[in-house]
PyMOL CGO cylinders between C-alpha atoms (Angstrom):
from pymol import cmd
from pymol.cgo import CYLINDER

trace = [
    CYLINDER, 25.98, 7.55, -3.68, 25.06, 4.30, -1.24, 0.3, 1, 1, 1, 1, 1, 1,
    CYLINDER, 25.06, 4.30, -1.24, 25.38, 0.89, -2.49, 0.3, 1, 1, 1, 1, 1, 1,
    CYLINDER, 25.38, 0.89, -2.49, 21.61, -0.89, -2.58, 0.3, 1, 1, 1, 1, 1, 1,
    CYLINDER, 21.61, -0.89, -2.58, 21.17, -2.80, 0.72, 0.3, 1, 1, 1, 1, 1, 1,
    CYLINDER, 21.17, -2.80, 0.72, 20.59, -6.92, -0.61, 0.3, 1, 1, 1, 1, 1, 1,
    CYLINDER, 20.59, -6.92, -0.61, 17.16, -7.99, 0.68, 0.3, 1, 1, 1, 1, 1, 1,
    CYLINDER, 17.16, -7.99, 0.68, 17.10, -11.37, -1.62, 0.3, 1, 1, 1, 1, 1, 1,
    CYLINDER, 17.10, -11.37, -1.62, 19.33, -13.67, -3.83, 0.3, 1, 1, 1, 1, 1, 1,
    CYLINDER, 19.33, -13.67, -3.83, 17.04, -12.66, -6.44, 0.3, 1, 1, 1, 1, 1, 1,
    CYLINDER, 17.04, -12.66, -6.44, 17.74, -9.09, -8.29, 0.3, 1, 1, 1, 1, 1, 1,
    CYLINDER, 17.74, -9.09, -8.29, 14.72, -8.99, -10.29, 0.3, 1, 1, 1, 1, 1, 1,
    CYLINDER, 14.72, -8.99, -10.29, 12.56, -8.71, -7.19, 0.3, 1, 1, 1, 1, 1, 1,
    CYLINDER, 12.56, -8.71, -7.19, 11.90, -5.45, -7.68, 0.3, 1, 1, 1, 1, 1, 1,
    CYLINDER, 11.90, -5.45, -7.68, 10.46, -6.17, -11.12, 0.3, 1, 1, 1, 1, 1, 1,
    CYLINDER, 10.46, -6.17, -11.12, 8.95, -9.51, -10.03, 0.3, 1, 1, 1, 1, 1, 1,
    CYLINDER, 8.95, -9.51, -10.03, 11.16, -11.36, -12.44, 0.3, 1, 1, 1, 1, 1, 1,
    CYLINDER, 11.16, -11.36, -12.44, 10.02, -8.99, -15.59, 0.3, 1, 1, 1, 1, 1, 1,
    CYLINDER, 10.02, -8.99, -15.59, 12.44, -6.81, -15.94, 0.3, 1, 1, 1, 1, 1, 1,
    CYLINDER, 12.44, -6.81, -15.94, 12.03, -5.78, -19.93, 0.3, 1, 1, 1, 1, 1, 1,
    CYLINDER, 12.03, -5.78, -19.93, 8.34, -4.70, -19.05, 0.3, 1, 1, 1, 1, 1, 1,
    CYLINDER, 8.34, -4.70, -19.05, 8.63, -3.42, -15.72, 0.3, 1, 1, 1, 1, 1, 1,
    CYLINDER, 8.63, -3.42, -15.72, 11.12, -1.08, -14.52, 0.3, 1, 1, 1, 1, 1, 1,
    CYLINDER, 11.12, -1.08, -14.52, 12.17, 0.47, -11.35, 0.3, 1, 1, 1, 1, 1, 1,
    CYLINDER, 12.17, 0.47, -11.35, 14.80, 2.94, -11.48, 0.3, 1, 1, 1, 1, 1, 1,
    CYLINDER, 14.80, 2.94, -11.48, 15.02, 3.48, -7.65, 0.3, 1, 1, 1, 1, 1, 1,
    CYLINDER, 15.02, 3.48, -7.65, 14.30, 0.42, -6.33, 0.3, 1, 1, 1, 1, 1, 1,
    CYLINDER, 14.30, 0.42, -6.33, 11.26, 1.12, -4.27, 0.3, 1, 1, 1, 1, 1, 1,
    CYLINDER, 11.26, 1.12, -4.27, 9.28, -1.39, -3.01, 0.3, 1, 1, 1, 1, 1, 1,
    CYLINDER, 9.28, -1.39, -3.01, 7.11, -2.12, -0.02, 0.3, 1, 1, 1, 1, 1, 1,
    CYLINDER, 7.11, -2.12, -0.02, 4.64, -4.89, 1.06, 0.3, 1, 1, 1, 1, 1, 1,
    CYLINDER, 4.64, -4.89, 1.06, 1.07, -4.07, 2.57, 0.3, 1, 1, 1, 1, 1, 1,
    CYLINDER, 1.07, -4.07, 2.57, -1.42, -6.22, 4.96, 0.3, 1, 1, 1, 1, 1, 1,
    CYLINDER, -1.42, -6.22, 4.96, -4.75, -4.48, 5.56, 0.3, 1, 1, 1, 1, 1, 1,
    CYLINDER, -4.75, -4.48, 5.56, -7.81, -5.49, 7.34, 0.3, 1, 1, 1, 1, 1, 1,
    CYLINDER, -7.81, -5.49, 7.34, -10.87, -3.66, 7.83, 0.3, 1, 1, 1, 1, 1, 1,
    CYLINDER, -10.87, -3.66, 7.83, -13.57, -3.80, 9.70, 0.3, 1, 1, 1, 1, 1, 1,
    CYLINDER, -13.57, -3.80, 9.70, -17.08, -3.28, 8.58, 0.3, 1, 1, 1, 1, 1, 1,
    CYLINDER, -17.08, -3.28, 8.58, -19.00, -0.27, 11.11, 0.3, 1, 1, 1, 1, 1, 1,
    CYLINDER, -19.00, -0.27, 11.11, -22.69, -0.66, 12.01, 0.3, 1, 1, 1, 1, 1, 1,
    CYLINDER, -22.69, -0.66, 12.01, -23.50, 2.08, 10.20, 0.3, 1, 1, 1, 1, 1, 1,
    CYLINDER, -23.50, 2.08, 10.20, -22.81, 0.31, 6.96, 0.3, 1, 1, 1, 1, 1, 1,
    CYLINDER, -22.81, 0.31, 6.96, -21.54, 0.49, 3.80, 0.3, 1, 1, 1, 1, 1, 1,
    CYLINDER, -21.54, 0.49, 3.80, -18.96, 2.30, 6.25, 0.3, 1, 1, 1, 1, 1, 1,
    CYLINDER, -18.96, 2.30, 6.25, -15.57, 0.52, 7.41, 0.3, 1, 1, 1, 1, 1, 1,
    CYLINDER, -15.57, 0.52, 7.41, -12.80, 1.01, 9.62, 0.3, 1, 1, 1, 1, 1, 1,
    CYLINDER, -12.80, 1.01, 9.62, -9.13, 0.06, 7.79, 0.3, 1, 1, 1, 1, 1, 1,
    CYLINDER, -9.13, 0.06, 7.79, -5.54, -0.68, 9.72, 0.3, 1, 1, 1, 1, 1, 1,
    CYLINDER, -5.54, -0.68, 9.72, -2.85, -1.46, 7.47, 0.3, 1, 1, 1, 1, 1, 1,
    CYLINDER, -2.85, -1.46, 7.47, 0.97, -2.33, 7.99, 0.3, 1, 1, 1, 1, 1, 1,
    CYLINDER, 0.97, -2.33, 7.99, 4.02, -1.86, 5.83, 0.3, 1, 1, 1, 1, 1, 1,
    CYLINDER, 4.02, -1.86, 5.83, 7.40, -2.51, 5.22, 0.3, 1, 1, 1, 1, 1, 1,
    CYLINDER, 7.40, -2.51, 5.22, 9.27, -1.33, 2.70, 0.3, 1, 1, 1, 1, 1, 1,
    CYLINDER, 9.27, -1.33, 2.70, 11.10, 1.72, 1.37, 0.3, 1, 1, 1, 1, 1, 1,
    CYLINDER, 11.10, 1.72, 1.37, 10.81, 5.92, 1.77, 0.3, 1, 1, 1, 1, 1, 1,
    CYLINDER, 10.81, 5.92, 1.77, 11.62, 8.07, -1.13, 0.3, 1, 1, 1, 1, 1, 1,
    CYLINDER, 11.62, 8.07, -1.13, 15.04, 8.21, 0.07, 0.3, 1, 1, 1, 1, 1, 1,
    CYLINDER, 15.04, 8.21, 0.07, 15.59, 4.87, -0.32, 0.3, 1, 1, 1, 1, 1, 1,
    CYLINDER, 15.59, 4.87, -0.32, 16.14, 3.85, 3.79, 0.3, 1, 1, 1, 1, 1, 1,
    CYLINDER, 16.14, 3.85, 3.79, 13.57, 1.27, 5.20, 0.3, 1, 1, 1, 1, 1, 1,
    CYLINDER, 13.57, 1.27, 5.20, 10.56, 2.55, 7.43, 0.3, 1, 1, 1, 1, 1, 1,
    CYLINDER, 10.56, 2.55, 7.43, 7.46, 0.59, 8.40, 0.3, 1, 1, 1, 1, 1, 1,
    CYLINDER, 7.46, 0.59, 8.40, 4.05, 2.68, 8.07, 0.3, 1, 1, 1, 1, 1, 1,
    CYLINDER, 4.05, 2.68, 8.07, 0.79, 2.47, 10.05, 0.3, 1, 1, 1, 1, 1, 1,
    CYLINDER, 0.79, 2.47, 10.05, -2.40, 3.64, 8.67, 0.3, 1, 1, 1, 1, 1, 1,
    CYLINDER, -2.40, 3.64, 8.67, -5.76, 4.33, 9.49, 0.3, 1, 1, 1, 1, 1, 1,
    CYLINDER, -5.76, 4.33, 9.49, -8.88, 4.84, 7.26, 0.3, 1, 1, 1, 1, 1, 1,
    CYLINDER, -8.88, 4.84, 7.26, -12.30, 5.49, 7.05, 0.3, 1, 1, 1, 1, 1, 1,
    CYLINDER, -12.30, 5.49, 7.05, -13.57, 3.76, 3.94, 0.3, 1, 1, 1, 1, 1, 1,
    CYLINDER, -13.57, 3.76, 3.94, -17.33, 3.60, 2.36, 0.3, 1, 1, 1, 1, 1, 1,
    CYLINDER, -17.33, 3.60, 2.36, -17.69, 0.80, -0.03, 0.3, 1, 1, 1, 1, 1, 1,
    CYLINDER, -17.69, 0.80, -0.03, -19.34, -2.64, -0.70, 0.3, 1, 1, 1, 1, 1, 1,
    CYLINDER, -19.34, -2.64, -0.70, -17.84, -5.32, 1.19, 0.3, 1, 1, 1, 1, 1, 1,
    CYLINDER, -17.84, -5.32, 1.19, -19.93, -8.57, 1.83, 0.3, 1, 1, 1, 1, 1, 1,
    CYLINDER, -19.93, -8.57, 1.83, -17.84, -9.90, 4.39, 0.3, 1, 1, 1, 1, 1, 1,
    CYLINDER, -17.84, -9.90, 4.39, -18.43, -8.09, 8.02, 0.3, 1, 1, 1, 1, 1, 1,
    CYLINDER, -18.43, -8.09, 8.02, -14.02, -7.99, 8.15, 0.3, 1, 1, 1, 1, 1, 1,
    CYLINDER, -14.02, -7.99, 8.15, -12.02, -7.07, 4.46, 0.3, 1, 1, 1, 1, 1, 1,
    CYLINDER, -12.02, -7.07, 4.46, -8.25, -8.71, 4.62, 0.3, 1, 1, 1, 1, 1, 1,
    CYLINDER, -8.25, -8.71, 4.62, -6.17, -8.02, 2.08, 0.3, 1, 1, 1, 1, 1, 1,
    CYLINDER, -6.17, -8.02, 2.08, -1.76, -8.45, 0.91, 0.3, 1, 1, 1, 1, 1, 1,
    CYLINDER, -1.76, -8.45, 0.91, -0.50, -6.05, -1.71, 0.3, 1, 1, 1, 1, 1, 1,
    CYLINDER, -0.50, -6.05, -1.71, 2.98, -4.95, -3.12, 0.3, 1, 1, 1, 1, 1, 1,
    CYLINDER, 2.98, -4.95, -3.12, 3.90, -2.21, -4.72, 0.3, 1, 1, 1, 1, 1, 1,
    CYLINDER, 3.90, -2.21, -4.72, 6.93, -0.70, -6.67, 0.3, 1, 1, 1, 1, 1, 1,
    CYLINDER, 6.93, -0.70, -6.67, 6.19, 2.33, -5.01, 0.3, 1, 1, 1, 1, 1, 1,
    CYLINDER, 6.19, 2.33, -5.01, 7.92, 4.18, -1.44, 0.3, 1, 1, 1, 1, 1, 1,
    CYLINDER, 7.92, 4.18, -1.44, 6.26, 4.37, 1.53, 0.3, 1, 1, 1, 1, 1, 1,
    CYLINDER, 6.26, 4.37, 1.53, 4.11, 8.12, 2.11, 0.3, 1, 1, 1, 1, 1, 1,
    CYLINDER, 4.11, 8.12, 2.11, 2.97, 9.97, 4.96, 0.3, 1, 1, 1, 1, 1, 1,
    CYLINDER, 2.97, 9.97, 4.96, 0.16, 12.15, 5.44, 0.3, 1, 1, 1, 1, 1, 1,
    CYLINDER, 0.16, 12.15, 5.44, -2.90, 12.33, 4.20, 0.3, 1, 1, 1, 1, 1, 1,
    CYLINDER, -2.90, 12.33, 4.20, -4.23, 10.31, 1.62, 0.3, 1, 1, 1, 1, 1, 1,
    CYLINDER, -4.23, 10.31, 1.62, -7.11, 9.09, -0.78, 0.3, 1, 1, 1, 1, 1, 1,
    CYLINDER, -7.11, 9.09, -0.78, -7.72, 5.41, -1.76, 0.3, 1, 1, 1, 1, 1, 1,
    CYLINDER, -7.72, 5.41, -1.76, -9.38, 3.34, -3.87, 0.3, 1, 1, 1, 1, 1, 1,
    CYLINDER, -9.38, 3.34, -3.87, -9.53, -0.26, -3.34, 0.3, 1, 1, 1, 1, 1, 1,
    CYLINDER, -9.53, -0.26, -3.34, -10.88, -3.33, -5.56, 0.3, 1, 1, 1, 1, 1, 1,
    CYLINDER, -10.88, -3.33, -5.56, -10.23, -6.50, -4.37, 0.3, 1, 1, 1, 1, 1, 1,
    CYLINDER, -10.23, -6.50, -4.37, -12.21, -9.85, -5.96, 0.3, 1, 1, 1, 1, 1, 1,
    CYLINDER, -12.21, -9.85, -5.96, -9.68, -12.23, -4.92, 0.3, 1, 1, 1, 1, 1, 1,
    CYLINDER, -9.68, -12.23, -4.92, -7.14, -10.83, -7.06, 0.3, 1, 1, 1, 1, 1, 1,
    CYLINDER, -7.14, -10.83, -7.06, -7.30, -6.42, -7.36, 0.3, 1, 1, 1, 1, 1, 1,
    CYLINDER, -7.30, -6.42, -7.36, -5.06, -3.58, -6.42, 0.3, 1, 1, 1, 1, 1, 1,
    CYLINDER, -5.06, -3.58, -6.42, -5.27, -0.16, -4.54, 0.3, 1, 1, 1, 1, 1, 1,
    CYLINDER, -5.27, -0.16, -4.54, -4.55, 3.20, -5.70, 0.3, 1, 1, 1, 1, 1, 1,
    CYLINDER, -4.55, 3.20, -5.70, -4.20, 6.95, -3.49, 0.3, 1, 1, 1, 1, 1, 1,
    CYLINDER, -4.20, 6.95, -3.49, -3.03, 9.97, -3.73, 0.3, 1, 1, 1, 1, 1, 1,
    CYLINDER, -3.03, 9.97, -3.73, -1.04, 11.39, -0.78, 0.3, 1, 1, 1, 1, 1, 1,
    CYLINDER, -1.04, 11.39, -0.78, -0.78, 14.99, 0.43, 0.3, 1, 1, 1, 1, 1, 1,
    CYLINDER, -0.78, 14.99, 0.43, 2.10, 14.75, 2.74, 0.3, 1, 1, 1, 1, 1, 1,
    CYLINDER, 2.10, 14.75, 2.74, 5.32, 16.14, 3.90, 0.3, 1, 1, 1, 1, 1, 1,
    CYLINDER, 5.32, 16.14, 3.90, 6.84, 15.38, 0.10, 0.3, 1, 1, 1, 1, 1, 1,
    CYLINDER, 6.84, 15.38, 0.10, 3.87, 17.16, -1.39, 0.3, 1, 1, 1, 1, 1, 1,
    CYLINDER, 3.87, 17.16, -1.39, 1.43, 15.71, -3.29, 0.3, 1, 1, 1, 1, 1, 1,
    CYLINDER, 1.43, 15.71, -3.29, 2.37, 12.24, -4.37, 0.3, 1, 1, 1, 1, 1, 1,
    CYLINDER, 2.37, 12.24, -4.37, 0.69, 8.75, -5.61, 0.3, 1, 1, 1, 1, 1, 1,
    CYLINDER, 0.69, 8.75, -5.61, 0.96, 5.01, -5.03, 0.3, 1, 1, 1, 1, 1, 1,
    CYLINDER, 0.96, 5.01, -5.03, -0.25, 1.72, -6.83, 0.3, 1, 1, 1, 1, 1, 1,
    CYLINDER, -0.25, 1.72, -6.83, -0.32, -1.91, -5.39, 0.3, 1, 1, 1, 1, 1, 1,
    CYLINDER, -0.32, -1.91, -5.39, -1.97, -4.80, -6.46, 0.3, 1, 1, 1, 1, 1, 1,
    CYLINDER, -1.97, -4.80, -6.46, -2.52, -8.15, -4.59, 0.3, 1, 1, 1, 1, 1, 1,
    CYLINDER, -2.52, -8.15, -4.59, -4.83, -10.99, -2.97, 0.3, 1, 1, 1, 1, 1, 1,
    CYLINDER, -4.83, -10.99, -2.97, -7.61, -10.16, -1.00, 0.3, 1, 1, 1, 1, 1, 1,
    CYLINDER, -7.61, -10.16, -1.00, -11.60, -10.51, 0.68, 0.3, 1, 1, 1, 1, 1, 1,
    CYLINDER, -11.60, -10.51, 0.68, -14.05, -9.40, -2.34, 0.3, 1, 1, 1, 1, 1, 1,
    CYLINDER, -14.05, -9.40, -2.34, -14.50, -5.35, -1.83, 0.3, 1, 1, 1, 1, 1, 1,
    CYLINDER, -14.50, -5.35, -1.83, -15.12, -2.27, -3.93, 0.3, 1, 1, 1, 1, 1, 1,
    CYLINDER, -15.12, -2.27, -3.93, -14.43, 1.15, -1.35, 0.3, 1, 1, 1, 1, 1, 1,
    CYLINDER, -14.43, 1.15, -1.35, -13.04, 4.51, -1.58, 0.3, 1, 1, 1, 1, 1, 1,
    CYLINDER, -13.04, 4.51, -1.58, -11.87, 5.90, 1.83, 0.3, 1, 1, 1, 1, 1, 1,
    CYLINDER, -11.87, 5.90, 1.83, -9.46, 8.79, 2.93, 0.3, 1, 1, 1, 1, 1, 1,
    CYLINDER, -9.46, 8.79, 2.93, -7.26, 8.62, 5.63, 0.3, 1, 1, 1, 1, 1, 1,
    CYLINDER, -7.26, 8.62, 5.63, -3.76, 8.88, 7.46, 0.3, 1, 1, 1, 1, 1, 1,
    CYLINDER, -3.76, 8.88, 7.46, 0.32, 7.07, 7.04, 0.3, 1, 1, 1, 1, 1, 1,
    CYLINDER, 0.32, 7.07, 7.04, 2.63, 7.29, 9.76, 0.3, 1, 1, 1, 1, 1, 1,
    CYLINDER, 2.63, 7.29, 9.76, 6.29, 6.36, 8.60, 0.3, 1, 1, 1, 1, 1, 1,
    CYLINDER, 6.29, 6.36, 8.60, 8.67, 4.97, 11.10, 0.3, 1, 1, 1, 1, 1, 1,
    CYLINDER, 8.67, 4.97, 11.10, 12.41, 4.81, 10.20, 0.3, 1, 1, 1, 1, 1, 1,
    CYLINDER, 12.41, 4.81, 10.20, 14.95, 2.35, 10.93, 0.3, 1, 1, 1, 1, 1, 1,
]
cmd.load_cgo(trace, "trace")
C-alpha cells in the first residue's frame, strides 16, 4: 500500500467539493485540453489533445492523442478543457464529444488494460462529433 501523493490543500478535489454524491474510490483524476482542426473535406476534423493526470495504477503520466473526428462544428478550429474522475488509457479508442459551451466527452478504449471507458465533462467551442482514434501514455 502507497500513501496518496498531495496535489492540493483541498481533499475533496477529487469529488469537486461533493463528496456525498460523487465518489472516487481510487482517486483518479486527469485534466484534458483539446483542439481540433476542421479538414477541407468537411464535416471531417483533425483532434490533438493533452493530459495530465493519473494511470490505473495510480502513478502520474501525461497522454497525447490523435483523432479523426466527423461531426458539426461551426467554428473552422474546436477548443475545448475537460476533467474527469477517470485514469488516463492507451490505445485505441472511440469518442463522442458535445460541447455547447458547457458538454462532456465519452470513449471507449481498447488498449493494453483491455477494453475500458472514460467520461469528462467541461467548457468548450460549440461541437457535436464522433471520431476514433489513438492515447499515448507517458510515465513519470
Amino acid at each position: 500500500m502507497q500513501k496518496d501523493p498531495v496535489l492540493s490543500k483541498n481533499p475533496y478535489l477529487y469529488c469537486i467539493n461533493n463528496p456525498v454524491n460523487l465518489i472516487n474510490p481510487k482517486g483518479l483524476w486527469y485534466v484534458e485540453l483539446s483542439e481540433g482542426v476542421n479538414l477541407p473535406l468537411k464535416p471531417f476534423s483533425v483532434e490533438f489533445s493533452f493530459a495530465f493526470g493519473t494511470k490505473p495504477n495510480g502513478k502520474l503520466g501525461l497522454a497525447i492523442s490523435v483523432e479523426l473526428e466527423f461531426g458539426w462544428s461551426p467554428s473552422p478550429i474546436d477548443l475545448n478543457i475537460s476533467i474527469s474522475p477517470g485514469h488516463l488509457s492507451e490505445g485505441w479508442f472511440v469518442e463522442f464529444d458535445a460541447f455547447l459551451g458547457l458538454g462532456g466527452k465519452l470513449a471507449i478504449y481498447i488498449g493494453r488494460e483491455g477494453i475500458d471507458y472514460s467520461f469528462s465533462f467541461g467548457i468548450g467551442t460549440p461541437q457535436v462529433e464522433v471520431g476514433v482514434g489513438y492515447t499515448w501514455i507517458l510515465t513519470f
